[in-house]
N, C-alpha and C positions, 0 to 999 in steps of 0.2 A: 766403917762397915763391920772393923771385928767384934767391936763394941756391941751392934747392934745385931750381930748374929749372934754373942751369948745370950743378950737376954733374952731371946725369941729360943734359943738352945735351955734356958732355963725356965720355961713358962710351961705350966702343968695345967692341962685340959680338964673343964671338970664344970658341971653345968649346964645351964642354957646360954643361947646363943645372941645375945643379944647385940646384933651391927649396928643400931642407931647409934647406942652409949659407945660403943668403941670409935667410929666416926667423928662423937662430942668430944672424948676424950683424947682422941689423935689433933684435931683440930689446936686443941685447949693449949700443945704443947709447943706452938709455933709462936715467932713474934710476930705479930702483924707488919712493924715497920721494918724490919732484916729485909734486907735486900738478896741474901741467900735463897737459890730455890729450897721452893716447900715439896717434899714428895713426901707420899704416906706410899705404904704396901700393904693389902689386908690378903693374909691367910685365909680361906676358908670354903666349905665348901658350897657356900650361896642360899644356905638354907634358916632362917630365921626362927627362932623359938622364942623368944622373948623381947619386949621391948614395942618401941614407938616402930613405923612403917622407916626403913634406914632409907631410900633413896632420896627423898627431900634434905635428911643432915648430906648426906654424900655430895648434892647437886649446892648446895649451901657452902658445902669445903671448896668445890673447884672454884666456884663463884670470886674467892676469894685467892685465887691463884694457886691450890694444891695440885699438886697432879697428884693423879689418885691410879695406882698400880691395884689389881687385881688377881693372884693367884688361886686356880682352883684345886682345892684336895677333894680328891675322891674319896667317903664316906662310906659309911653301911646305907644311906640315903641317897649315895648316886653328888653331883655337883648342879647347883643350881648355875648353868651359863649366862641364862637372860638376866640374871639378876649380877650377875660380873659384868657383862657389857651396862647392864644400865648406873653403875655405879660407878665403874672406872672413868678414865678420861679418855675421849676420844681421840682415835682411831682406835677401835677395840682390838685390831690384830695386832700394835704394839703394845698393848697398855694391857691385856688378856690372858690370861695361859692357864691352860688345865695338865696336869700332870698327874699319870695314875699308880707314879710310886716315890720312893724314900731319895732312891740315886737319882730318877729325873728330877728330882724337885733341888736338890742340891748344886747340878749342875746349871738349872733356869734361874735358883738364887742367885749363883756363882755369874752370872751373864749380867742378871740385872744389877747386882752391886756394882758390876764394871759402867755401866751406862749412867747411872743417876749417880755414882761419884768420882764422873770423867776430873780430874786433877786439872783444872784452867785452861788457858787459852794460852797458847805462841807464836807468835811471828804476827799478831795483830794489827792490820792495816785496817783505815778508816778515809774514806775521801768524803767528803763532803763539800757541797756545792751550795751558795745562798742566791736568793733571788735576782732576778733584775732590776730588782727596784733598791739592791743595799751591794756597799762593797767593803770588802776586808780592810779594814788600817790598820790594826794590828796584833800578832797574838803572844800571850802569855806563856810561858812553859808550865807545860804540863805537868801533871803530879805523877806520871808515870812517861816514859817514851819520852817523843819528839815528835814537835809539829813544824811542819813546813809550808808555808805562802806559794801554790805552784800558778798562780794569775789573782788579780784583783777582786774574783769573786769564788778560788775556791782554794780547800788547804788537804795537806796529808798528815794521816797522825798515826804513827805508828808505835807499837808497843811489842817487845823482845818476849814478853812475858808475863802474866798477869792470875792472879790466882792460884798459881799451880802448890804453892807451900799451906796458903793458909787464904782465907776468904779476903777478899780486896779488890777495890775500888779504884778508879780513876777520874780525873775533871781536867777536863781544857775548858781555857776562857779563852775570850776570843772578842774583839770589838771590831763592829760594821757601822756604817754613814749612809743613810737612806740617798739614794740621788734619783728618788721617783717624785712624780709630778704632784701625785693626792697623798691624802691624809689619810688615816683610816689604821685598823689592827691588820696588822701585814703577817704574812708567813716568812719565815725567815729560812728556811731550808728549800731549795729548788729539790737534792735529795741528796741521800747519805747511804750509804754502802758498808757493811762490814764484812770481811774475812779473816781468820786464821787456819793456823796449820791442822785443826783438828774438827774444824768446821760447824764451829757451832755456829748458833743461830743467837743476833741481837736486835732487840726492837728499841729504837732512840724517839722519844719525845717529839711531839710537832712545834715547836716555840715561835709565839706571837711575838711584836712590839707595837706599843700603839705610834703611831706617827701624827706627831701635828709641824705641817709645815707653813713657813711665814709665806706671805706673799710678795713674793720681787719680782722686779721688772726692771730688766738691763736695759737701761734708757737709752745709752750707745756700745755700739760694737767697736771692739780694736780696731783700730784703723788695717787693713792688708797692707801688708809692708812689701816697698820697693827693693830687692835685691839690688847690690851692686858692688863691684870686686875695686879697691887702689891696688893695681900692682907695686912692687917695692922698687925702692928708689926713684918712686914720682911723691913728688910736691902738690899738685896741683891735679885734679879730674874735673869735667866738665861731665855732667851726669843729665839727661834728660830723664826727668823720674813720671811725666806721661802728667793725666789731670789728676787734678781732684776737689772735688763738689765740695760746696758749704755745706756743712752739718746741722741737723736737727734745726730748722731751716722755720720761722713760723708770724704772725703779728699779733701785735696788743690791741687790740678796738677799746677803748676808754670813751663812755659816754656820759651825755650832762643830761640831765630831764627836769623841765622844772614841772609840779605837781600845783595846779590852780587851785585859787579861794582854799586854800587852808582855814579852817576857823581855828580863833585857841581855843589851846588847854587840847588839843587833840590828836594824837600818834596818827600816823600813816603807815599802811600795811603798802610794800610797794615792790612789784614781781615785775623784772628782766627776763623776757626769753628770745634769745638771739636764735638765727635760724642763716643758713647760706644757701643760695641760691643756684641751681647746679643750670646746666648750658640748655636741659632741655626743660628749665622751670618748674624743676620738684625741690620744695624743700628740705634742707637736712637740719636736725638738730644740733648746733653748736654749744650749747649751755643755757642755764636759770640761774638767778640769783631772785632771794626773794630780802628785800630790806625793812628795817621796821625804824621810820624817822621819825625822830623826837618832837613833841608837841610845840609849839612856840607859844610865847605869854604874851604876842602886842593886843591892843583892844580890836582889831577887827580882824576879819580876815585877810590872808594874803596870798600872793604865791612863794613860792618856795623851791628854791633851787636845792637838785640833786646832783651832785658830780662826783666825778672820777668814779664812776662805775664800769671796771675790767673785766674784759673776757678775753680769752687768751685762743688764739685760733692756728695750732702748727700748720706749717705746709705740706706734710702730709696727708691730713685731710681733703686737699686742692681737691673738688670734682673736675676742674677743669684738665684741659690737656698741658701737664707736668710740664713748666717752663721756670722753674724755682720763682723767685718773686718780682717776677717780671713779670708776672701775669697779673690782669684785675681781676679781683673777687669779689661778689657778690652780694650782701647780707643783709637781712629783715631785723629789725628791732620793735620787739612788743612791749605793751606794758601793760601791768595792772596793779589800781591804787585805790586802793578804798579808807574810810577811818577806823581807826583799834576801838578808839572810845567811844560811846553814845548812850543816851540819856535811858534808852530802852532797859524796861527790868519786867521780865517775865509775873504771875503771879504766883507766890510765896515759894518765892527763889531768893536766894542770897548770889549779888554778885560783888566782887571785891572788884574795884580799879586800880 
């Protein structure tokens, strides 16, 4: 700041007034990628004499993340105020001030240097919390501070100090395990909090991950397990551990179909649709298969046996009332068979066989 109160102590008035081109040229002197705040401060007393219309370059700088300070000196022309609120950054009663002499304006400079070059942050805590859908396994040390695991889906990161000598930076990594159902771009922060001792204000990123999850199906559960205590110095317990039921419990139905007058030289298109019969005579669908049998070469027609055609029918499906496979069941068997090959040919079609 001392830096930049000589040169503003060494700057010699003289001209017209032109705010667009000083706006271009305040703009021009920043990096776009510095991650340092950008603040400009314009002297003046709102009144324009030369140049393009300055609110559009103004509104074009904050656009771009400036905060734009506004100071008004009173002139032989009085202070343009509307034209400092419509320039500065909002909230015009922080970012605004008009001053009608030499000591107030020294002492408002002397105020605002304190503000826009607060020296960092200390005692900086961070919580942060991820979603229901991802949990924390595990995290990396920080490039500043310490981060700490306080449950499965949230952490603390605290930092002593940060910025206060010279401009700087900090990064935590951190890896999470999706343990939600769907797939999709997920948010990965429930929310994040920041405080330090001097109370500034930080805005942290929203961060996606796309998720693609497989699809499984836990075919069987852990068995519940029997408790049961051998006291010391026995040999021998006699444990009654209570029932337990046959597991994943179901039958094979294997059928033969013979498919008549087969002629040669000609495939068979041949569709299985099983069906089970429930107590009060509605069907259920149990499964299809559709088979494609190979032509046979003897000279006339014949029939043709089809076997070992499986359909697999667990006992959970049982409509009936649940007596594991003790119980009889039911079931419909369909068929459809027609021929793949035939003499038929459209006109100026090409069919391959």
């Amino acid at each position: 700041m001392d830096t930049l109160k000589d040169a503003v102590d060494g700057l010699t008035a003289g001209g017209s007034t032109n705010h667009a081109d000083a706006f271009e040229q305040a703009t021009a002197l920043f990096e776009p990628s510095s991650g340092n705040a950008k603040v400009m401060v314009m002297f003046t007393d709102g009144n324009t004499t030369a140049g393009d219309p300055p609110a559009p370059v103004a509104a074009a700088a904050r656009a771009q993340g400036i905060v734009i300070y506004c100071i008004g000196l009173v002139g032989s022309d009085g202070v343009d105020v509307s034209a400092l609120n419509d320039w500065a950054t909002d909230p015009d009663n922080t970012h605004v001030a008009v001053t009608p002499d030499a000591a107030d304006l020294e002492a408002l400079f002397a105020q605002l240097a304190a503000n826009i070059s607060r020296t960092g942050a200390t005692n900086i805590e961070i919580n942060e919390v991820v979603t229901s859908d991802f949990v924390i396994t595990s995290i990396l040390d920080p490039s500043a501070g310490s981060a700490t695991m306080l449950t499965d889906r949230s952490l603390r990161w605290t930092i002593p100090a940060l910025g206060v000598s010279a401009s700087e930076s900090a990064v935590l990594e951190f890896f999470i395990r999706h343990t939600g159902a769907d797939s999709g771009t997920k948010l990965v922060n429930e929310s994040i909090t920041y405080t330090d001792a001097e109370g500034n204000v930080a805005t942290f990123p929203e961060p996606t991950v796309t998720v693609e999850c497989d699809t499984v199906v836990c075919a069987e559960k852990c068995p519940v397990p029997v408790e049961l205590t051998v006291e010391g110095c026995t040999d021998f317990v006699v444990v009654d551990a209570g029932d337990v039921c046959l597991a994943s419990l179901g039958r094979i139905i294997q059928l033969n179909v013979t498919i008549k007058n087969v002629c040669p030289r000609k495939r068979v298109a041949l569709a299985v649709i099983l069906t089970e019969v429930g107590e009060n005579g509605v069907e259920y669908q149990r499964g299809m298969k559709t088979l494609t049998i190979p032509a046979h070469n003897f000279p006339a027609c014949r029939d043709v046996l089809v076997k070992c055609i499986r359909f697999v029918v667990p006992e959970d499906m049982d409509t009936s009332c649940r007596s594991g496979m003790c119980s009889a069941r039911n079931f419909k068997a369909r068929f459809i068979a027609h021929n793949i090959d035939n003499d038929f040919c459209c006109c100026d079609s090409v069919i391959t066989v």
